[in-house]
N, C-alpha and C positions, 0 to 999 in steps of 0.2 A: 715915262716908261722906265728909266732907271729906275726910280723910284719902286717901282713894281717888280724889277729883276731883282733887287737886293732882299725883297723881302721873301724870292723862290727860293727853295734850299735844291742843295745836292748832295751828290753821295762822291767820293772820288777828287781828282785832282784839281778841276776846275769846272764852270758851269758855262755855257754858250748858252746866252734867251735870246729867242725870235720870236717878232711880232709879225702877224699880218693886220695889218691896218683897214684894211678891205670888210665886208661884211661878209664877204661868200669866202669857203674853202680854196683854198689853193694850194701845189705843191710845187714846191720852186729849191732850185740848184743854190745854197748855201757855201758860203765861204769866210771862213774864220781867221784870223792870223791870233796865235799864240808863244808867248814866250814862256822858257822854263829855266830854273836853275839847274847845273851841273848836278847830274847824278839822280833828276827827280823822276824822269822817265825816260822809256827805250820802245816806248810804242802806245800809242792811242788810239783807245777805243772811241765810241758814240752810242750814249745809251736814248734812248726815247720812250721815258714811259716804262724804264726799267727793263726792254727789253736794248738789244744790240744792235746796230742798224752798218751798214755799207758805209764806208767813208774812204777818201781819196787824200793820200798827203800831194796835196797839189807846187807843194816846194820847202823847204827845209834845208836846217844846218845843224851838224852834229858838236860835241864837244869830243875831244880827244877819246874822251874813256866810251864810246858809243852813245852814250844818252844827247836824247832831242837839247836842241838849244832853242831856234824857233820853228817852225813850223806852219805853215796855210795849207787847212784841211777843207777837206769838200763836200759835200754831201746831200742827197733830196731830203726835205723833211715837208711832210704833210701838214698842214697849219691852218688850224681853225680861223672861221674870221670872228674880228672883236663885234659884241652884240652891245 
């Protein structure tokens, strides 16, 4: 599976891949933790598919100058199953 995340590209600061390992659709509560350097951002998005979706900072720490330090975000995503 990593092998398969590295060869997904993205657009922006970083990429979160999710698999459903299952064969049928499912849509399940996601949780990410992310770290960042000083200065790299001051708030996160979630794109899916290019579009923007709902996401929850579920806990974090800032660096002095406002910007994210880490971060665990939250989120529903829709997730095909593997065929």
């Amino acid at each position: 599976m990593r092998d398969l995340a590295r060869r997904m590209s993205s657009e922006g600061l970083g990429q979160i891949t999710v698999f459903n390992p299952l064969s049928w659709t499912r849509t399940s509560w996601i949780e990410a933790h992310i770290s960042l350097s000083q200065g790299q951002a001051h708030a996160i998005n979630i794109r899916i598919n290019g579009g923007m979706i709902p996401a929850t900072l579920v806990s974090g720490s800032r660096y002095p100058d406002g910007s994210l330090h880490d971060a665990t975000l939250g989120f529903y995503a829709t997730l095909p199953g593997l065929t």
